[in-house]
Structure formats: C-alpha cells, structure tokens
C-alpha positions in Angstrom: -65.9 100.3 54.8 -67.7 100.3 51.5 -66.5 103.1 48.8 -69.1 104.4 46.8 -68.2 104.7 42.9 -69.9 106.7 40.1 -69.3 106.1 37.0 -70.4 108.4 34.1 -70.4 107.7 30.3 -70.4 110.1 28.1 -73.0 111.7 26.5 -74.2 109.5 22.8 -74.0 112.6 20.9 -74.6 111.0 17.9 -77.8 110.1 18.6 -78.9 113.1 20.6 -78.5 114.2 16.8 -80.3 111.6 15.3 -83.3 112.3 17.4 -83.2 116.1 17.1 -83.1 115.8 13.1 -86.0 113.7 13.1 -88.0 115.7 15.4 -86.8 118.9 13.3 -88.4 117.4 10.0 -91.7 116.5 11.8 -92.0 119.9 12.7 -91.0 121.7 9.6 -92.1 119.1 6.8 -95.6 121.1 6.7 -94.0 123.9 6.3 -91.5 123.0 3.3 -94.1 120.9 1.2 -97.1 122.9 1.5 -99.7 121.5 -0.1 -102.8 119.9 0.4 -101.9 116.5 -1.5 -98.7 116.8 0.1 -100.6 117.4 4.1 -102.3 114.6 3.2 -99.8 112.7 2.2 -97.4 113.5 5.4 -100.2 112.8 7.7 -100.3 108.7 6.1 -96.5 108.6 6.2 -96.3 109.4 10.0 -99.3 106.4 10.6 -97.4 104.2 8.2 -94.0 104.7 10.1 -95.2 103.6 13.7 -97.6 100.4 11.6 -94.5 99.4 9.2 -91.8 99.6 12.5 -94.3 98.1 15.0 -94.5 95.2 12.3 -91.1 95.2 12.1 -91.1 94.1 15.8 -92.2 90.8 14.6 -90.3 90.4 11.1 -87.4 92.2 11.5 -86.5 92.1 15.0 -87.9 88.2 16.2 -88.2 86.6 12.6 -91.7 86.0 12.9 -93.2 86.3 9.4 -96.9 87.3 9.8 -99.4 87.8 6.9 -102.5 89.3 9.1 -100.6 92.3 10.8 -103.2 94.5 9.8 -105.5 92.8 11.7 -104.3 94.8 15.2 -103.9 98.4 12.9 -107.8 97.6 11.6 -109.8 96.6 14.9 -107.8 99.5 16.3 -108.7 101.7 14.1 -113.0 100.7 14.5 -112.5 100.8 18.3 -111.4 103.9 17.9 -114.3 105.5 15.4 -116.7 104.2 17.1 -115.3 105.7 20.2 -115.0 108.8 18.3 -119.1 108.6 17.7 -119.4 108.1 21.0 -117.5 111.5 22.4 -120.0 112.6 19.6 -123.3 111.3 21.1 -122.0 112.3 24.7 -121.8 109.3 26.2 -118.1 109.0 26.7 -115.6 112.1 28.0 -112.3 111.2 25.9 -110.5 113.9 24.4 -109.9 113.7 20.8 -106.0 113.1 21.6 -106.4 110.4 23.1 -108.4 107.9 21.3 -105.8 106.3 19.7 -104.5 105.1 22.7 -107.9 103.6 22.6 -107.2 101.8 19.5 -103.5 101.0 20.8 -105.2 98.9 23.8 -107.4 97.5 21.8 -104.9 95.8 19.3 -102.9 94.7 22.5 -106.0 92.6 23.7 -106.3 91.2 20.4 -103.1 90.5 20.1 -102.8 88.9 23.7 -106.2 86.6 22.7 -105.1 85.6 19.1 -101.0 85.9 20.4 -101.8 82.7 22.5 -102.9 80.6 19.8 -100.1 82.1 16.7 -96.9 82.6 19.2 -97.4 78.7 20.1 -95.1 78.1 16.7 -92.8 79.1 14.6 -91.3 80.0 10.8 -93.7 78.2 8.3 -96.4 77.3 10.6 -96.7 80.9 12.3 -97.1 82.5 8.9 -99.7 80.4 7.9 -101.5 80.3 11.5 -101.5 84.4 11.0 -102.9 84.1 7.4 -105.5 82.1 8.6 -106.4 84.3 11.1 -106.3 87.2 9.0 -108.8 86.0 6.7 -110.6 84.8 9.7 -111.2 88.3 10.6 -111.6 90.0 7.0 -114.4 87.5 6.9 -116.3 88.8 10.0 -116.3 91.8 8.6 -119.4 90.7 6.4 -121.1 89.4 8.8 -120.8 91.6 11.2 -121.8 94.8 9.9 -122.8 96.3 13.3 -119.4 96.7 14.1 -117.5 96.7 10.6 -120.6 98.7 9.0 -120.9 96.4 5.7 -119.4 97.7 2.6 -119.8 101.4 3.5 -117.6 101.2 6.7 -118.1 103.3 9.7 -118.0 107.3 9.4 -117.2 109.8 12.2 -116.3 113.7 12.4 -113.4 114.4 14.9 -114.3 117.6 15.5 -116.4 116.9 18.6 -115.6 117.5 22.6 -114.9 121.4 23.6 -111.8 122.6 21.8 -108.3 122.6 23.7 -106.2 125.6 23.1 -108.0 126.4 20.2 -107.2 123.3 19.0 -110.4 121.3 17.0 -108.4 118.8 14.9 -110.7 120.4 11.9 -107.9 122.0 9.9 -105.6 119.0 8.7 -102.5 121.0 9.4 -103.7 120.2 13.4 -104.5 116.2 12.7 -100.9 116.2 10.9 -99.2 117.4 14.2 -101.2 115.1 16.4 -99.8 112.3 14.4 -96.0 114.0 14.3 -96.5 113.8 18.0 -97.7 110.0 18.0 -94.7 109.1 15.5 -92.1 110.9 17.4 -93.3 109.2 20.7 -93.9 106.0 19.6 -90.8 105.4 17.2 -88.6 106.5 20.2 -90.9 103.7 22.5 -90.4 101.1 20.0 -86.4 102.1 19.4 -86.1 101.8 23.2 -87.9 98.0 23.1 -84.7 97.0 21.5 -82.5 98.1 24.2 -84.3 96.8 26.5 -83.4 92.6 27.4 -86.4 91.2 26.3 -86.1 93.0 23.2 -82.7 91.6 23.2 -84.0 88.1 23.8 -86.4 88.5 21.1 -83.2 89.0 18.9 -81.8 85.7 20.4 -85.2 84.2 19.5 -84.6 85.0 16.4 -80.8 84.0 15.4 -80.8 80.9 17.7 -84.1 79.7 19.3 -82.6 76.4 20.5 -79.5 78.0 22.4 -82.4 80.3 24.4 -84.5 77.4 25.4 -80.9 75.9 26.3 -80.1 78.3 28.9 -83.8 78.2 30.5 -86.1 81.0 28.5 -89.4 80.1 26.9 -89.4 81.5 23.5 -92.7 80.7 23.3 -93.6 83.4 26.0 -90.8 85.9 24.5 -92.5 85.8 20.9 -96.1 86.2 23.1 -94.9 89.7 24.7 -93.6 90.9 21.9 -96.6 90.3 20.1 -98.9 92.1 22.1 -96.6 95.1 22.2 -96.7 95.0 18.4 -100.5 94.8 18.7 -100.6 97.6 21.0 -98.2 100.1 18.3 -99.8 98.5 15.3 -103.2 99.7 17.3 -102.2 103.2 18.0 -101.4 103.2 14.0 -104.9 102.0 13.2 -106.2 105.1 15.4 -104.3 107.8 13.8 -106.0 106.3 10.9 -109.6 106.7 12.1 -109.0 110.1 13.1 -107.5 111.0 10.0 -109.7 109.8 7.6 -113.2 109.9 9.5 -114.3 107.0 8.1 -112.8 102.9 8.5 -113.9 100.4 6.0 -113.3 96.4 6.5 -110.5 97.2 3.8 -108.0 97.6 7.0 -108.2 94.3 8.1 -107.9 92.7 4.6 -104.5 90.4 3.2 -104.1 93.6 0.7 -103.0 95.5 3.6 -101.2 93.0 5.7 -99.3 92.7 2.2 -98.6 96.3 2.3 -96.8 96.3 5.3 -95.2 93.1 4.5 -93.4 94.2 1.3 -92.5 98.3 2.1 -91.0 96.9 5.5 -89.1 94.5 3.6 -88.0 96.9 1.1 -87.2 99.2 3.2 -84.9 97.2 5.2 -86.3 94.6 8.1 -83.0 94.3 9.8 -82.4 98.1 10.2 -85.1 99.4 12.8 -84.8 102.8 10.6 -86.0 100.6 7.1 -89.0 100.6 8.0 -89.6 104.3 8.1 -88.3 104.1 4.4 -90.6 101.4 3.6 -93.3 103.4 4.9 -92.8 106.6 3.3 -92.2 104.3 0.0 -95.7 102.7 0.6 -97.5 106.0 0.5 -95.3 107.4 -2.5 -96.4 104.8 -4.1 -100.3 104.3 -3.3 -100.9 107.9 -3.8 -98.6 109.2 -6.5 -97.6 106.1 -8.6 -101.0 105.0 -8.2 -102.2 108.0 -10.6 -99.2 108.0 -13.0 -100.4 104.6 -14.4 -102.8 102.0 -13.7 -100.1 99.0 -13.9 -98.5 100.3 -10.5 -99.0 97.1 -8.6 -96.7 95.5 -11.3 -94.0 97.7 -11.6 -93.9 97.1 -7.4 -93.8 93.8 -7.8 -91.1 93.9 -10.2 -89.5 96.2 -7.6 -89.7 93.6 -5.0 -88.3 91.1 -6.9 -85.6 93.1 -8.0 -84.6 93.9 -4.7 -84.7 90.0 -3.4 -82.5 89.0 -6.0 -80.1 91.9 -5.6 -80.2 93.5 -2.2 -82.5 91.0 0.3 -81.2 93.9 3.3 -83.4 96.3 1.9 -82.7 100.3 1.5 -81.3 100.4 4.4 -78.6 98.0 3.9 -77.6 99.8 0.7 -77.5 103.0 2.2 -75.7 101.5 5.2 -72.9 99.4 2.8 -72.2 102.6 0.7 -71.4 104.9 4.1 -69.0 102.1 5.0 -67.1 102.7 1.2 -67.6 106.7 1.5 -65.5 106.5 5.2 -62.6 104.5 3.5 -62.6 106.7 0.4 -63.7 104.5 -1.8 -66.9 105.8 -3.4 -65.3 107.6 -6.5 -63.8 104.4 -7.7 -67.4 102.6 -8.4 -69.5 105.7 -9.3 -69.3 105.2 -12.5 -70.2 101.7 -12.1 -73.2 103.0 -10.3 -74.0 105.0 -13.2 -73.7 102.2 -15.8 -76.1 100.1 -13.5 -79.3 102.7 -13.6 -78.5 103.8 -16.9 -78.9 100.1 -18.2 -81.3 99.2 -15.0 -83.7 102.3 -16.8 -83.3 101.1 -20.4 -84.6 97.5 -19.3 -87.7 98.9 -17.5 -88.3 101.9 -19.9 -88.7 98.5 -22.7 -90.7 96.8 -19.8 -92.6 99.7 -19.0 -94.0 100.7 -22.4 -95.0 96.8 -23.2 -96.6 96.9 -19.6 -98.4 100.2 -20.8 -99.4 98.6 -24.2 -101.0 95.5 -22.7 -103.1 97.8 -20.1 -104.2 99.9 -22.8 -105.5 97.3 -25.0 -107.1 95.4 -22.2 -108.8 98.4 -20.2 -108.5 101.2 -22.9 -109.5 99.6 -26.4 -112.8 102.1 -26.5 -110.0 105.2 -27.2 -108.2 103.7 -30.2 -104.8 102.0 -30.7 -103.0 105.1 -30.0 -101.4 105.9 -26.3 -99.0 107.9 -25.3 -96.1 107.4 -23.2 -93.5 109.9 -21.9 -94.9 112.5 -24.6 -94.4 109.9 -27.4 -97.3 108.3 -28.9 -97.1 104.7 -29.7 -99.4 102.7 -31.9 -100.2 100.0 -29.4 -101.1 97.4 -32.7 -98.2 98.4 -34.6 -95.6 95.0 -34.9 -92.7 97.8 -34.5 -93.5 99.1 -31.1 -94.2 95.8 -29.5 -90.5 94.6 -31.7 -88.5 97.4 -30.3 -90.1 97.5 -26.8 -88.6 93.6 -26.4 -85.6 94.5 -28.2 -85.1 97.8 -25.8 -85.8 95.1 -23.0 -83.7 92.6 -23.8 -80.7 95.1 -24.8 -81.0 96.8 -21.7 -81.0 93.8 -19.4 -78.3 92.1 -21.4 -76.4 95.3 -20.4 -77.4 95.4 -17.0 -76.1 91.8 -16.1 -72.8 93.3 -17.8 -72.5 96.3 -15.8 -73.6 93.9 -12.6 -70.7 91.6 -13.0 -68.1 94.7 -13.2 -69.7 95.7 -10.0 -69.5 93.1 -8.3 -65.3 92.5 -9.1 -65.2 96.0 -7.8 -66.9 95.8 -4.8 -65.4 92.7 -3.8 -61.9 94.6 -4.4 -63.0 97.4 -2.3 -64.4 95.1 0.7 -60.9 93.2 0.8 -59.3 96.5 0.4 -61.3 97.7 3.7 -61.0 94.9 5.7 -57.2 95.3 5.2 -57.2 98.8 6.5 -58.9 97.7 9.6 -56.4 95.0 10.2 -53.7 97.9 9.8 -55.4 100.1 12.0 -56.2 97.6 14.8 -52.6 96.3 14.5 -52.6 93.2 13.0 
C-alpha cells in the first residue's frame, strides 16, 4: 500500500517582501519625483535595469565577458520602430504593448545565429569573438541605411493603433508604466532563470567548466541557451527603448554602449543579480545629470572604475552586502569613524583632481572665455602657477591621507571579520 506524503515549506517571507517593495517603488516613484527630467529619467532606469541584468546573465552569472551586448538591445530596438511605423501605415495589427516583445524575439534570433559562432569558446577568445562582432554590426549600420536609416536613424510616433482604456502612450507618465510593467516582469523572469538548473549549470560553467564536461554536460550548449535568453531580455530592453524615445540611431549598436553596460554592471556588482539594477540606475545618473555638471564626466567615471577594481572588484553590491553582515554582529559603530576618515580624505584627493581636471578642460575647449573659471562658486585663474601648485598639492595630501586612513581600515576590518567568524563558531557550537 503506497502512503501518500505532502510536504509543505513555509512561506519565503522575506522575499515575498523583497518583491512587494520593489513593485511599491515602481508604482510610486512617479509620484515622489515628479518632474519631467526626472519621468524621463525613471523611464531609462527601468530599460537600463532589464539590459544591465539580462547582461549580467552572461558576465555575472556564466563568466562570459562580452564587449557587443548591445548588439541584441540595438537590432531589437530597429525591429521594433520599424514595426512601430508599420502599425502606423496599417499594415500590421500589433498593439503598442506589445512590440517589445517584438524586439525581445528579435534579439533571441540574433543571438541564436551569432550564439553559434561566439558560445563555441571561452574567457579571452569569447571577448574578443563578441568585439568583433560588435563592430561587425556597428559597421552595417553605414551601409545599410535602409534598415539603420544613415546618420539620422529611424523615427516613429507611438501614438498609433485605437487607444486601450484610454490609454495612448502619448503622455510619458503612460510609456513610464508600460516600462514599470516590463521591468517588474522581466527582472522577476530573469531572477527565476537562476533558480532554475540550467541557470544553475550556467553557474557551474562558470566556477568549474572542466568538472561539468566531466560529469557529461556540454558547456558549449549551456553557454548557447543562455545566450539567446540574454538576447531575448537584452531585446525587450532595446524595445522599450524605441518606444520611448521614437526615434533609434546606429548609436545602439556601437562599442560606446556595449561599454556602458559593461562598466555600470560591473560597478554595480556582477556577482549580485541585484548589482545590476544599481549599475543601471548609476548609468543614467550619470549620462544625464553628471553629463551636464561638467564636460570631463567620462573621466571622473573612469577614475570611478578604477577606484573600485583596486578597492572593491564585487561592486556596490558587495559593499553593501559586507557592511549588513558587520551591522548584524554589532559591529558597525566601531569603524564609522574610519568610514568617515576614508571619504573625507577620498574627497580631498578628487576635489585636487577634480579642479586640475576642470582647468585642463577649460584651457583646451574654453580658451575663447578667458583664463578665469569657476569651480564650486570659487573662481580660479586657470594660468595662475598657484592654482595648478595647490591643486597637486591638495591631490597629493589627500591621497597620502587616504592610503593612511585605508590601512587603519583594513586592521579593523580584519579584527572585526575574525571577531565574527568567532561568534559563529560559538553559536554553531564549536
């Protein structure tokens, strides 16, 4: 006689609340930062989130280091303009809502015909293999210009097809919703692709792809599917994008923005699926607002980057993650001070580097309005021998500082981690 058992777990409360709290701030952020620039701004965050996690797919989750991601987000996002002109001429019935699944299929087809040839290796050789094909595509788009539209792009209005529910995606407030909608969805797809075992084998492809041929997988064909399902994200991204902006320029498909999602993903944490929804709110801080503070952006970010390879490879993600551990064992008040003499030195070194950044961009791109700038409300004569002395003395004080305050950080923490993994002994009975 067989006995039927049932076994239930409990409920992951936990995450239930996760999930919730990140639905809740899709559906209020409009309402809390309510301006245009900010709209705008929220609308490229949520397309940034599901192109930066399905990227993360490949980097973070099967160590597969590609340099032409944007690739599947671009040719997503012209299939789906030009299948938004189409709804406009008539000739195809697609709702608005849906054409960025249009643009998710077509970066899984790409991804399926150009997965064949890149997923055939690994490390080095993949990397370069996508680069190649990267530029490959970035240099169709010249000479293609019937389906890339030349230097101009291709332009659409997504207000076409018979309103639903009043709904006409003219008002941004409506496109920004659409994309909350796509995030939500598609963040909670991608989250469950890791439960699932062939995300888990792409995990083992990752840590130990000779142990996973050894028991009788193909990591070839593992690295292949998870490819295309990147493509397929990365595509839906790209879609989001057309809609948004009515108009997709061969820009999309170029290294700049393969680089993009590259660098926020990693600073945001690649080995945390949540980093790269930092990264990706990160990327649009900085493209739209640091972008206007001061033309030398690009440098500070790449001072940024290095920064954080030299000090915290894991990213955001594993900084925030390391400092919860401290804050459960108590330990937090006994290195916030040291925390303190880190940015205040940390700030000193890139105020100096900041203003000789500033000086060298004014003289080079600003020499018709004089010697004179002005920086933070303090004008500095950009020719004077003093301001270029004390910006290098400011720099070198502060750094000097900084590598101080570093090494007193780091005999703390390593005080505090012994400290912790001593309490876990205790509390496991050891």
């Amino acid at each position: 006689m067989t006995t039927t058992t049932y076994d239930f777990r409990p409920i992951n409360l936990g995450r239930w609340v996760v999930w919730t709290a990140f639905a809740l701030v899709l559906l209020i952020a409009p309402k809390v930062f309510t301006s245009s620039l900010a709209l705008t701004m929220l609308t490229q965050m949520g397309t940034g989130i599901i192109i930066c996690l399905s990227y993360n797919m490949l980097l973070g989750q099967g160590g597969m280091l590609s340099f032409g991601h944007a690739v599947y987000s671009g040719l997503g996002a012209f299939a789906a303009i030009h299948t938004l002109n189409k709804v406009a001429e008539g000739t195809w019935g697609i709702p608005v809502s849906l054409i960025p699944l249009v643009g998710g299929a077509t970066g899984f087809l790409i991804a399926a015909v150009l997965g064949a040839v890149t997923t055939k290796k690994s490390g080095t050789i993949f990397a370069m293999i996508t680069l190649g094909v990267g530029e490959l595509v970035w240099s169709m788009s010249l000479m293609l210009p019937e389906f890339f539209g030349g230097e101009g792009g291709i332009s659409a209005n997504r207000v076409v097809g018979e309103p639903f529910m009043g709904i006409t995606f003219g008002p941004q407030i409506q496109v920004y919703y659409l994309i909350a909608v796509y995030c939500f969805i598609c963040t909670a797809a991608m989250y469950a692709f890791t439960q699932t075992p062939l995300g888990r084998m792409l995990n083992a492809v990752r840590d130990n792809p000779e142990r996973v041929q050894f028991i009788g997988y193909d990591t070839q064909r593992v690295r292949y599917f998870a490819f295309m399902i990147a493509g397929f994200f990365a595509g839906i991204g790209g879609g989001l994008y057309a809609i948004n902006f009515e108009i997709v320029t061969a820009e999309v498909v170029g290294a700049h923005a393969s680089g993009a999602y590259l660098l926020f993903t990693f600073l945001g944490g690649a080995l945390f699926f949540f980093g790269p929804i930092i990264g990706a709110i990160l990327m649009v801080l900085a493209s739209v607002l640091l972008s206007e503070l001061t033309k030398a952006w690009l440098l500070y970010l790449g001072l940024i980057f290095l920064f954080m390879v030299m000090y915290a490879p894991g990213g955001i993600a594993s900084l925030l993650l390391m400092n919860v551990r401290v804050a459960a064992y108590g330990f937090l008040r006994r290195i916030w001070t040291a925390y303190l003499a880190l940015f205040g030195t940390g700030m000193v070194a890139l105020t100096g580097v900041a203003v000789m950044a500033e000086m060298i961009y004014h003289l080079k791109l600003n020499e018709a309005l004089g010697p004179v700038m002005r920086f933070a409300g303090v004008e500095i004569d950009t020719q004077g021998t003093d301001a270029w002395v004390g910006a290098a003395m400011l720099t070198l004080t502060g750094a000097a500082l900084f590598e101080l305050a570093r090494r007193q950080f780091a005999h703390q923490w390593g005080q505090i981690q012994e400290e912790i993994e001593l309490a876990q002994r205790r509390a496991e009975g050891h």
